[in-house]
Every structure is written in C-alpha cells, then in structure tokens.
N, C-alpha and C positions, 0 to 999 in steps of 0.2 A: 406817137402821142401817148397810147397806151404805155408806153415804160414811161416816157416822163413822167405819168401821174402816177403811179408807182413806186416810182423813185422819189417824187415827192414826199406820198403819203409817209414811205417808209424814213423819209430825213423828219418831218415832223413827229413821230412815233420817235423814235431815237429824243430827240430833245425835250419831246411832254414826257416822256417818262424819265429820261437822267436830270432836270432840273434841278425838279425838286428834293434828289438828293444833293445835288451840286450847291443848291439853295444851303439846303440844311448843314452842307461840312462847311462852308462860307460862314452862317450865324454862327455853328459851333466855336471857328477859327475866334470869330473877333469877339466871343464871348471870355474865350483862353485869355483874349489880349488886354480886357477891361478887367473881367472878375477875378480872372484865378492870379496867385502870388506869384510869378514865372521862378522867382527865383528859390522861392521853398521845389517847388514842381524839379527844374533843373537839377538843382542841389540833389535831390534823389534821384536823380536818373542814373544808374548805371554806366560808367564807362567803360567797364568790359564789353569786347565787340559781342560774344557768347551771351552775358547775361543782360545785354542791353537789348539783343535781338529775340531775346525771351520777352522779355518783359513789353518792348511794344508788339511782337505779334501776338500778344494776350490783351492789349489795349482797346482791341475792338471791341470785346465783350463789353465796353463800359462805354464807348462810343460808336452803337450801331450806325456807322457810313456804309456806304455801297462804293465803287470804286471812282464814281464822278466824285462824292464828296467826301472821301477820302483826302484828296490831294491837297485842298487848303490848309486841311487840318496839320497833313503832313508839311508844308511848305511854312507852317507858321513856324513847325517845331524846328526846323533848319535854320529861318531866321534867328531864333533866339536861342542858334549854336547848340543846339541837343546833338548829344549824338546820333550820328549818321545811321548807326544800326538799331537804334529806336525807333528814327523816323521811318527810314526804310521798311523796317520789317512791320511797321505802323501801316505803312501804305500794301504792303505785297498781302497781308495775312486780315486787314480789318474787312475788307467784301467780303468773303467767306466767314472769318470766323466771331461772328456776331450773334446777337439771337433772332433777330428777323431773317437772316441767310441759316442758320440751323433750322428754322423755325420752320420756314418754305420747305425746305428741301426732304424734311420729313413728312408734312404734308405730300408730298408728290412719291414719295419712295415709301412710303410706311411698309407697306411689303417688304424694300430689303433695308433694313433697320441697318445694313453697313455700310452703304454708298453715305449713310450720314458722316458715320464716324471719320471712314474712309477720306470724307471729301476735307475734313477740319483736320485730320493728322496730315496728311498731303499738304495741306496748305502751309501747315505749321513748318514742316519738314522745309519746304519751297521756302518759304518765307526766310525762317534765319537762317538758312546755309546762304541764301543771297544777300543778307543783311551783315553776317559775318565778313562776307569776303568785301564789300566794302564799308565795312565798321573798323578795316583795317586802317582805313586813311584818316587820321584823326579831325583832319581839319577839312569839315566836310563843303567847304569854300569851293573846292575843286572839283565840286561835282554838278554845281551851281551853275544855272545862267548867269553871264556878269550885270545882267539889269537885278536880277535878286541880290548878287554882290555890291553893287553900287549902294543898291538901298540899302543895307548890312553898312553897311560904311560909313554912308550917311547920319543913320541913325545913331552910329559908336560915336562919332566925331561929336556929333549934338550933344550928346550924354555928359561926353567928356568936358565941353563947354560948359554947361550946366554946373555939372559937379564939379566944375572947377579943380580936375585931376589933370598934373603933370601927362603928357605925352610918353613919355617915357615909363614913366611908374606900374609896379607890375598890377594895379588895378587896375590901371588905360587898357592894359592887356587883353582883360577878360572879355569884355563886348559889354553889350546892352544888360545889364545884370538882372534890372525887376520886370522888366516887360512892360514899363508905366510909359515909354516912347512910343509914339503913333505919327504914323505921316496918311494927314486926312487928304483932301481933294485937291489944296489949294497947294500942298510939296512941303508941307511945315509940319514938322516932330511939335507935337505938345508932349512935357512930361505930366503926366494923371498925378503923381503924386502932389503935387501943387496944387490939387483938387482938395482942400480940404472938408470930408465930407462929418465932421465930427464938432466946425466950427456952431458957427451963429444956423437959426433958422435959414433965416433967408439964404446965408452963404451956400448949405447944405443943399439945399432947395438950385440951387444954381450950379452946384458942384454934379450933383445929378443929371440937370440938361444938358449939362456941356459930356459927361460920359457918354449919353444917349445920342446927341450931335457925332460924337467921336465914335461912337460905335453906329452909327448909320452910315458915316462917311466911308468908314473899312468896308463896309460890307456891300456898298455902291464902287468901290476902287475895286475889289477884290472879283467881286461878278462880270464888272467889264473886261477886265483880264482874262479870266476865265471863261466866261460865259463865250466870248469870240472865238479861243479853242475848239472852246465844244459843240460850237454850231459848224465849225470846219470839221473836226474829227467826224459827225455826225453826217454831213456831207458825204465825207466818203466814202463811210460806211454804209450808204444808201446808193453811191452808186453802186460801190463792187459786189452789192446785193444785188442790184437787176442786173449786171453785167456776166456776173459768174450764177449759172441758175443754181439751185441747190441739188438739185439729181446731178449731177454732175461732181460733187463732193461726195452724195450717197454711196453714189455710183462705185467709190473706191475703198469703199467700206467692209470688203469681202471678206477678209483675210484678219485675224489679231493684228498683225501689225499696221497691214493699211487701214482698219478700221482705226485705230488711237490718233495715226495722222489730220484721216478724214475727220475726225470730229475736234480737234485741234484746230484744227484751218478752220472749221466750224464756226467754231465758239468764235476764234477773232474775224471772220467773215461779220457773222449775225450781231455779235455787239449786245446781246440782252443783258440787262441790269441784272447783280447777279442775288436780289432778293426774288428774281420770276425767274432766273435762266432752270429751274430745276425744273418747271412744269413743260420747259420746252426740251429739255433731257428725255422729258419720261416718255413725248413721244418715238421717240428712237429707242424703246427699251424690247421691244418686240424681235428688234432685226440685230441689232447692238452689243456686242458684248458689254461685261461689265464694266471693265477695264478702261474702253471706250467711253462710254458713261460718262466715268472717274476723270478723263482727260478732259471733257468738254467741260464740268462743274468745277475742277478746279484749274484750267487752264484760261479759260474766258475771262474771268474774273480781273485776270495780271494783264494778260494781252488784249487789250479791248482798243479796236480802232479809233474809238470815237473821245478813247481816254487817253490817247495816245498825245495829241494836241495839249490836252491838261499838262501830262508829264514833263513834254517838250515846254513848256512855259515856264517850270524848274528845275529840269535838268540837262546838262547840256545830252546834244543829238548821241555824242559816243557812249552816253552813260545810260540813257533809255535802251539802245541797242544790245550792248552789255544785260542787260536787263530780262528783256526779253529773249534774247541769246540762252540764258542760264535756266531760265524757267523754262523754257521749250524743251533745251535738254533734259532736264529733272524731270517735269512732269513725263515727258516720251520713258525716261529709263524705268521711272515708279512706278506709272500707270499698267511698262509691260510687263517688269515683274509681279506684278499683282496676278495680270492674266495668267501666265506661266503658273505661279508657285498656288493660285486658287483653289 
C-alpha cells in the first residue's frame, strides 16, 4: 500500500508539473494556426537539412517550451509540411535551449558557470546532427503517424476544393499553403480566410468569435490527444520509479564511464521537467562527475518517459526509437569525451 501511494503521488507530480507546459505548447500551437501567416513563416524556412536544423534548434530561444510542450508546437510545423529538420531539431534543442532552461540551470550551477554553456552546445550539437540525418528525407509524411497523415490529406483535399485547383496542377501539389484550414470538433476544415475581419462592424465583430470558437476548438482536439499520452507516459514513469529504487542507479555511479550511464538511465528513469531538472542535477554534484552532470541535463530532456507517449502520438514507433537511439549515443560519446579531455 505504501508503494501504491507513492506511485501515485509520484504519477500526479509528473502531470501537475508537465501540464502546464503541455498546456502552454497546445495554446502556442493554435495560436501559429489563427494568427501567424503560415505561409510567409514556411516560405522562410530553410530547406537545407544543415541550415534548417540551425535554424529551429535556435527557435526555442523565442518559444520557451519544455519538452511536453514542445511537441504540439512541433506537430503543427509537420502538419503544415515544414521541413523535417526544423521541426525536429525544434523539438530535440527547444527544452534546453530556451531562457527559462538557461535561466534554472544557472541558478543551480552558478559555481560552474560551464555546465551552462556546456549543457546548450551539447544540445545544439544533439539536436542538428539528429535533425540533419532525417532532414534527409524530404517528404516528412514518412515519418508521421498515418492518423496525422490522414488529417494532412484531408485538410489538402479541402483546400483544393475550396480553391477550386485542378488535382493535377502543380499548386494541388504543394499542400495546405496559408494555414487558414482548421478541423474543429465536429471533423469540418473551415478556411479563416473567409473570415472577413476588415468588412462591416458587425461582420468584424463575428469574424472574431468564430476565430476564438476555432481556436478554442484546436486546443480542446489537441489537449485530448495529447493530454491522454501524457497521463500514460506519466504512468509509467511513476511506476519504474518505485519499482527500480534510485540507490540502485547511484549505486553504479562509481567509475567515469558507469557514472554517465547511471545518470542517463537517470534522467529518463525520473522524468523532471527540464526547466527544474537542474536543481535535481546539482544534488548529485558532490559524488558525480562533471561529465555525468552534463549527461543527465542534456540527455533527460530528449528521452523523457512520460514524453515519450507525446512523441508516439507523431511519430511513428521506429522513428521515436531511431531517436532516442541517436541521442543516447551522442550524448554517451560527448558527455565522455568531455570527462577525458577536462
């Protein structure tokens, strides 16, 4: 009974703390989707896999998410055909490299002024070598669950109805071009631009409510989506917490090498949000190498149990694994040359 309440506490702690970031990449998401011009936005994105994986692992800095609300953000931009090594490296580099995650992590480390730096070039590093190697694939379709494919399809076919474009024609081609397509509660594309919000009063006045109706609706579709993830991912993250105690992780902490593992397994063991994972760093900073440190602040971040479900909701299973695959490696080989060459 004592582990159940435990395990309890700890699945409820997991979700009052990741919400309200999950909250926050959701409003940001369907704010993209109302306010901003998708297709000026698009039009400049980068199609180089290299400089497209620059440019959104730099994106966090202007959209502080954590790694729950990251993922809408990211899942919008694949919808509306960004490229893959934008998104990507949008989602692997925005938890860390943000200013509320710079922010923390030097409050907790102010002593070694380089586990800051450290932890934002690592990520950078992590971020676009994994965002190049699938910014290869241009047609980021195949990376996709086919339920985000469907909707992608959906919403093209509409478009093309609308706009009254040939099937054929190399505009049918392109996809959903301005982002003004929306599929609210009821499974129906309104296009926004129809909104005319420049007419009559009144029209204006009603052009308004119906954005706000459309932007209430995305972000009730988008939460139940998500939000069911993450109280699974959250889940399990509280079992494999009482299940596997933490002296037992400590425990193999001994060595340079076993220690960077041990706090690896760590970091996706524990699941903290990675705007506080630093205060829970700096307890291990006594016994811990640096290095180790460096593995737990930027390795948590990517491989988060409880974010794992989010992921799986947009990508398919071999491409999350893939994923996490690459990072594990990167982070172990950086982390240990750090220790070595220090």
């Amino acid at each position: 009974m004592e582990r159940l309440h435990e395990g309890f506490t700890l699945f409820m702690s997991l979700v009052v703390e990741a919400m309200p970031f999950l909250l926050a990449g959701v409003i940001l998401s369907s704010l993209m989707l109302l306010w901003i011009d998708e297709r000026q936005l698009l039009a400049r994105l980068p199609r180089h896999p290299l400089l497209g994986a620059m440019v959104g692992s730099l994106t966090g800095l202007l959209f502080p998410v954590c790694e729950c609300g990251n993922i809408p953000v990211a899942r919008r931009l694949l919808m509306q055909r960004a490229p893959a090594s934008v998104a990507i490296a949008f989602l692997l580099a925005a938890p860390t490299v943000n200013p509320i995650a710079i922010w923390s992590t030097w409050v907790a480390f102010r002593d070694q002024p380089e586990i800051v730096v450290l932890r934002v070039v690592l990520s950078l590093i992590i971020a676009v070598t994994i965002a190049c190697l699938f910014g290869v694939q241009r047609d980021a379709r195949g990376l996709l669950q086919p339920k985000l494919v469907r909707r992608m399809a959906l919403m093209e076919t509409y478009g093309r109805e609308r706009a009254n474009i040939p099937s054929g024609s190399a505009a049918a081609t392109v996809g959903l071009q301005s982002g003004t397509y929306v599929l609210g509660q009821s499974g129906r594309s309104t296009r926004l631009e129809t909104l005319p919000l420049t007419a009559t009063a009144t029209d204006g006045r009603n052009a308004v409510k119906r954005r706000l109706e459309l932007f209430a609706n995305n972000v009730v579709v988008e939460l139940r989506e998500l939000g069911a993830m993450l109280i699974l991912g959250s889940a399990i993250a509280a079992a494999i917490q009482v299940l596997a105690p933490r002296e037992l992780v400590v425990g193999l902490g001994e060595g340079p090498v076993l220690s960077i593992v041990a706090m690896m397994l760590l970091a996706a063991l524990v699941s903290i949000c990675s705007t506080v994972d630093a205060f829970f760093a700096l307890s291990f900073a006594a016994t811990f190498t640096t290095g180790s440190l460096l593995a737990f602040l930027v390795f948590g971040p990517i491989v988060d149990i409880k974010a794992a479900g989010l992921l799986l909701s947009v990508f398919r299973p071999r491409v999350v694994a893939y994923i996490f695959a690459i990072a594990a490696q990167l982070t172990f080989l950086l982390t240990l040359a750090y220790t070595f060459l220090a």
